[in-house]
C-alpha positions as CSV (number, residue, x, y, z in Angstrom):
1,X,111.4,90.5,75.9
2,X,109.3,93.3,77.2
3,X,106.3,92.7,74.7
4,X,106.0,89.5,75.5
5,X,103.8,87.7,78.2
6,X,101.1,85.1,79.3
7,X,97.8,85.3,78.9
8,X,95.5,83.3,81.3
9,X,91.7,83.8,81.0
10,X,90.3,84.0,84.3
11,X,86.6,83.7,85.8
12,X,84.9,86.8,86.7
13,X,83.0,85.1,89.6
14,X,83.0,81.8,90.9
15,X,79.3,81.4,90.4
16,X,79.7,82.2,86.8
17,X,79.3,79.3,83.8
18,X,82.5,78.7,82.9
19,X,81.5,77.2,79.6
20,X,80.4,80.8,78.5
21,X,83.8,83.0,76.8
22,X,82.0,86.4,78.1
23,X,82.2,85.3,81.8
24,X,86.5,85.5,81.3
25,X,88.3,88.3,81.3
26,X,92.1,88.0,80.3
27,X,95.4,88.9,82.6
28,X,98.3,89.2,80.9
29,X,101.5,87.6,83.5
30,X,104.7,90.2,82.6
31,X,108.0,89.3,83.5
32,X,109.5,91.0,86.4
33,X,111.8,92.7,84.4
34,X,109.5,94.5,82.7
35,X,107.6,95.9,85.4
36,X,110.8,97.0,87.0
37,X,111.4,99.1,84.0
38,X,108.0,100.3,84.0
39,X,108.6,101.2,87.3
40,X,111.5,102.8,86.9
41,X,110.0,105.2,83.8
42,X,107.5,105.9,85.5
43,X,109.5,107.1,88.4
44,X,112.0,109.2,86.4
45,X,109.5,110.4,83.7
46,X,106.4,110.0,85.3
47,X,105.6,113.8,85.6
48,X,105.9,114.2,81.5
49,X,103.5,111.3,80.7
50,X,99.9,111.8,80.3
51,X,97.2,110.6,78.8
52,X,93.4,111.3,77.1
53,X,90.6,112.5,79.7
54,X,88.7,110.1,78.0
55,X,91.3,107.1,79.4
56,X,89.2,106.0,82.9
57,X,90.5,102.7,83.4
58,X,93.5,102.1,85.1
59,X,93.6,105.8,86.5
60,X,93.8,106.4,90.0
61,X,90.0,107.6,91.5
62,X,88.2,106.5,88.0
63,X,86.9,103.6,86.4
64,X,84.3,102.0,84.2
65,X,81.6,103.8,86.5
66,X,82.6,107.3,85.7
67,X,82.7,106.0,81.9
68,X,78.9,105.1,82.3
69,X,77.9,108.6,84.1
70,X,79.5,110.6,81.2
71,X,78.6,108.7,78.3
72,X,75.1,106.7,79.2
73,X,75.8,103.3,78.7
């Protein structure tokens, strides 16, 4: 139940060929459920969990930007 979920491809932009697989990037639909829990771990353990300084996505003020800086892509 909580490792599963939908995957829908999505268009980067709308001006984008969407005949071309690089122009997609996937979103993976969880159920509710499982976001409640992860919500609710976060919440109650939250302060315990950490993770690598090399880990920029999905980390509030950093990104794919910062990534670039560092390592010269």
């Amino acid at each position: 139940m909580f490792g599963v979920g939908v995957v829908v491809p999505l268009i980067k932009g709308r001006h984008l060929d969407k005949c071309m697989a690089y122009n997609y990037r996937d979103i993976t639909l969880s159920l509710h459920i499982s976001k409640l829990f992860d919500m609710c771990i976060l919440d109650s353990y939250g302060e315990y969990l950490w993770s690598s300084d090399l880990q920029f996505g999905f980390k509030k003020g950093l990104g794919v930007t910062m990534h670039c800086i560092l390592f010269g892509q």
